[in-house]
C-alpha positions in Angstrom: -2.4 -16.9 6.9 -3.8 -15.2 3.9 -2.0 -14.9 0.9 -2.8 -12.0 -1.6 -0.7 -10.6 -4.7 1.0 -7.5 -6.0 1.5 -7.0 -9.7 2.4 -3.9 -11.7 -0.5 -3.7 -13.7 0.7 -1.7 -17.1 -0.8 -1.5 -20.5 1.0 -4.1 -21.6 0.1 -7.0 -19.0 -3.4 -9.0 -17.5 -6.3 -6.4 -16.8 -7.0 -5.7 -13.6 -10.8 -7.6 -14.5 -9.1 -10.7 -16.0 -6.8 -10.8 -12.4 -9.3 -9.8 -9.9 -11.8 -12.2 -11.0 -9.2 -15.1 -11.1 -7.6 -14.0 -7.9 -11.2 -14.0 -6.3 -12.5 -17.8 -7.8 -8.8 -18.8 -7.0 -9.2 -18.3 -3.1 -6.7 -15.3 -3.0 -6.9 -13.0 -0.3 -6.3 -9.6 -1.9 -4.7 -7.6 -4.5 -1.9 -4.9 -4.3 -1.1 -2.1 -6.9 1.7 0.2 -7.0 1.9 3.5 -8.1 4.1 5.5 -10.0 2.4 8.6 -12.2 5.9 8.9 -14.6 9.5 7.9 -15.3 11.8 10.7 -15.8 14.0 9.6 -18.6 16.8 11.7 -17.1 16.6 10.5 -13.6 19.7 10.4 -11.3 17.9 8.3 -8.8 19.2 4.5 -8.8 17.2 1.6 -8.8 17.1 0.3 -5.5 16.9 -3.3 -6.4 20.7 -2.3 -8.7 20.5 -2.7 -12.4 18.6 -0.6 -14.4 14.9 -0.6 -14.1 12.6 -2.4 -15.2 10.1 -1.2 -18.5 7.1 -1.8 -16.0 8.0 1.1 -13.9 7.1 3.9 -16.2 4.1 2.3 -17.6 1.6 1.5 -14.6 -1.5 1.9 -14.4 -3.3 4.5 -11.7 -3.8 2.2 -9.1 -7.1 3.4 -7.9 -8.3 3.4 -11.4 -7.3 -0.3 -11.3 -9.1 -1.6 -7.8 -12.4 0.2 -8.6 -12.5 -2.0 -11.9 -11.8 -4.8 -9.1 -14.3 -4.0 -7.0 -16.6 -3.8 -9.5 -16.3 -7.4 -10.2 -15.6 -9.2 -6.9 -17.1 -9.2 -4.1 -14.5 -10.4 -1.2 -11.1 -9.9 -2.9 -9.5 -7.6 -0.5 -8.1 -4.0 -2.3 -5.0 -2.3 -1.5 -2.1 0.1 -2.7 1.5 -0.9 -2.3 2.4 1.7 -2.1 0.4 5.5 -2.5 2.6 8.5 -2.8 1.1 10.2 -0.4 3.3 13.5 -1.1 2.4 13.4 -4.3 -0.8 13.9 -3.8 -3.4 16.5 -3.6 -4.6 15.1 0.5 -8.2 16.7 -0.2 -8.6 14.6 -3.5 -7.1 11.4 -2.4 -9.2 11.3 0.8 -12.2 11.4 -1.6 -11.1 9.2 -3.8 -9.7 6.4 -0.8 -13.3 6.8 1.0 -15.1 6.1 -2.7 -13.3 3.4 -3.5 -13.7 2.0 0.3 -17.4 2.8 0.5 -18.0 1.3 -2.9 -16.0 -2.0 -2.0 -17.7 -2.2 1.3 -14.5 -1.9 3.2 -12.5 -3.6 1.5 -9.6 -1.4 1.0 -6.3 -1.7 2.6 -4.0 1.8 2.4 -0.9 1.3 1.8 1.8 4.4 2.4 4.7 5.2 1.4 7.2 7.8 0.8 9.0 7.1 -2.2 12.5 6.8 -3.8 12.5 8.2 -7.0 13.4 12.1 -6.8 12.9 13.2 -9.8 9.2 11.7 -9.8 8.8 13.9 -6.7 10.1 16.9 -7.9 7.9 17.1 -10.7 5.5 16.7 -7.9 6.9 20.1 -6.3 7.6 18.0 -3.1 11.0 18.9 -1.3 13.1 15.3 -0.6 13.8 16.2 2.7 10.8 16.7 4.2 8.8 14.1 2.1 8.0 12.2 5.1 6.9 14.9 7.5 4.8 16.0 4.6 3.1 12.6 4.2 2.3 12.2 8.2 0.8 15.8 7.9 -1.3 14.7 4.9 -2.6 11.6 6.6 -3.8 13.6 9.4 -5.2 16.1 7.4 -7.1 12.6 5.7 -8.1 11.5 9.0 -9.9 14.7 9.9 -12.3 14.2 6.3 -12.9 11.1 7.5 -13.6 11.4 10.8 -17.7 11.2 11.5 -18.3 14.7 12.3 -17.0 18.0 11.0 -13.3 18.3 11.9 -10.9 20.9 10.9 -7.1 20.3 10.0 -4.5 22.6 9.9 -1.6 21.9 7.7 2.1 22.7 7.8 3.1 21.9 4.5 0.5 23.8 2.4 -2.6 22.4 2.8 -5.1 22.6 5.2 -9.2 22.0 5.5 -11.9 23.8 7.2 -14.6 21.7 9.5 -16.2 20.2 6.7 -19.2 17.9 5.2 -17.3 15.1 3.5 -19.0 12.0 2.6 -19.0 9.3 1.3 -17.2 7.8 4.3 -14.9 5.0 4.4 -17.1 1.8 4.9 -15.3 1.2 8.8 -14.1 4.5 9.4 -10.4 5.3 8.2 -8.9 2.4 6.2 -6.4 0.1 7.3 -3.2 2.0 6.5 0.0 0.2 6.3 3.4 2.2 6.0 6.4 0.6 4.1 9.9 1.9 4.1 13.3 0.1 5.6 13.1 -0.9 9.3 14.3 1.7 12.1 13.5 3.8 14.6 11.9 7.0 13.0 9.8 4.4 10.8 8.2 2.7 13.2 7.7 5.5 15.5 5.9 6.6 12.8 3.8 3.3 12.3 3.1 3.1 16.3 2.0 7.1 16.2 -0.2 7.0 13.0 -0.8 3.6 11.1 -2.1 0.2 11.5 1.4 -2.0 10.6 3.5 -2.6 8.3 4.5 -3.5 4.9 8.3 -4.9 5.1 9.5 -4.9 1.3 10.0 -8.3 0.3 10.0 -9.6 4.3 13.7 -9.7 4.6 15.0 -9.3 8.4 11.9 -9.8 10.1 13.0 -11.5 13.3 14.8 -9.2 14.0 13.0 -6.0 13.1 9.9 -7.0 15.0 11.3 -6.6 18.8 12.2 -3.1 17.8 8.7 -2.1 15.9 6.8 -4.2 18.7 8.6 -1.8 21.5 7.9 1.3 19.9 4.2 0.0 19.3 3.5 -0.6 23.0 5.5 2.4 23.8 2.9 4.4 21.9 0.2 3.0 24.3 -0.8 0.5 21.1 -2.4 -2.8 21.9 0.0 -5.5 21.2 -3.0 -8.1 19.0 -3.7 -5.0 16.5 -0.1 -4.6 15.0 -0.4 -5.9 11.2 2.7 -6.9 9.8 2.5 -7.9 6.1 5.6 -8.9 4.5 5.5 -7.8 0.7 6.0 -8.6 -3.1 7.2 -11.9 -1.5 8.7 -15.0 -3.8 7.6 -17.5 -1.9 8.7 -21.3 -0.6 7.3 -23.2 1.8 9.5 -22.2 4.6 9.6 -18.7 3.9 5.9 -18.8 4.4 5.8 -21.0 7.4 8.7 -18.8 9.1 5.9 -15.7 9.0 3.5 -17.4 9.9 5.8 -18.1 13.2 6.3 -14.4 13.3 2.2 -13.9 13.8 1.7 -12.5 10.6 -1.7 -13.0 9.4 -1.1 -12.2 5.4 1.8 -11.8 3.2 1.4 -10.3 -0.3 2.9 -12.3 -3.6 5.2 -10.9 -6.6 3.3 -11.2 -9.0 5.3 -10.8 -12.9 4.4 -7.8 -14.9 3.1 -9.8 -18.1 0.5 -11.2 -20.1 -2.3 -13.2 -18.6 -0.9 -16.5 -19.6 2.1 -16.2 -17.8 0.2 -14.3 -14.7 -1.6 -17.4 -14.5 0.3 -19.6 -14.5 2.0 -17.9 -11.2 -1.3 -17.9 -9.7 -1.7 -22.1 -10.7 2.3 -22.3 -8.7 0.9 -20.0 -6.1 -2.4 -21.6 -5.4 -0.2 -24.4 -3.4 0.6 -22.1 -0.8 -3.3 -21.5 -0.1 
């Protein structure tokens, strides 16, 4: 199984050059960024995790910013986002800026999708809450078609569309792996089976008995069984925990990694090197 890491990469913590390039001599699979582009200080929005949140949140760093200083300075570490707010986003723009980084890497990148918790950040974003993830599904097809290898047009239902179209660079294997996250049910992974390659389970809780259900919708979809990805995520780790995906067929699971300095990120990466 390969082990990669997530961090929230801030101002205040490792750079991502320091942590790619020890993640890559170390034997690590991959690296995971988050994203968040603000905080609103007068959010209503709880925490999911309870409490109040934590300082990293509204100081990250763009995340694809971050992986192309990574790729610049590795050569297999693996590249992904955990997650991209897709809504957020202008689709045109990220498209170009996922096939860059992804052409650039030499396929390295991993995309993953999600479709957020924090309303206020959306707002700001103009995005309506209760269509955020209709929105996002329509602006990963509207991706697809600007990467497809020919000229394909998309039309939108949520306000943007694109004409048949020269679009290059490409990603390096066609469209990027694309994991969703989100909380298992039904309407998630109908969406996984319909448009994505797997999924990201927050911290890998509930598993065995999540992955009947997502299995079932995925060979309802017509899917082939061997090329579901399931990658638990920002995982704590022990032995068992490990060996009990492992059991489950997953082929990866992604590390927390703390938010701090690089002696302390470090010395994570010495305690998680055992797992390797």
């Amino acid at each position: 199984m390969r082990i990669s890491t997530t961090i929230f990469l801030t101002d205040e913590t490792i750079t991502p050059v320091r942590l790619a390039r020890e993640l890559e001599s170390r034997g690590f699979a991959g690296l995971y960024l988050p994203e968040h582009t603000h905080i609103p200080v007068s959010r209503e929005t709880p925490y999911p995790a309870g409490g109040p949140l934590p300082r990293e949140y509204g100081r990250t760093l763009d995340p694809f910013v971050a992986l192309g200083q990574a790729a610049a300075v590795t050569d297999r570490l693996g590249l992904g986002t955990g997650i991209t707010l897709v809504a957020q986003h202008d689709p045109i723009v990220l498209a170009k800026q996922i096939a860059t980084l992804d052409h650039l890497s030499g396929g390295r990148f991993t995309f993953g999708v999600g479709y957020g918790w924090n309303r206020e950040e959306a707002a700001d974003h103009g995005v309506d809450w209760s269509s955020r993830r209709a929105v996002t599904d329509d602006r990963l097809a509207l991706m697809r078609a600007l990467w497809a290898s020919g000229p394909t047009a998309y039309e939108g239902r949520y306000g943007y569309s694109v004409r048949a179209s020269e679009a290059w660079p490409k990603p390096a294997g066609g469209a990027p792996r694309t994991l969703v996250g989100g909380a298992a049910g039904p309407r998630l992974f109908e969406r996984i089976a319909a448009a994505a390659d797997g999924w990201l389970p927050i911290g890998g809780r509930g598993l065995t008995t999540a992955l009947p259900a997502l299995r079932t919708a995925w060979e309802r979809a017509g899917r082939d069984p061997k090329a579901l990805h399931v990658v638990p995520y920002a995982v704590h780790p022990n032995p068992g925990k490990l060996a009990h995906y492992e059991e489950l067929g997953c082929e990866e699971v992604v590390l927390q990694l703390p938010p701090a300095g690089e002696a302390e990120v470090l010395r994570a990466l010495d305690a998680y090197a055992a797992h390797l």
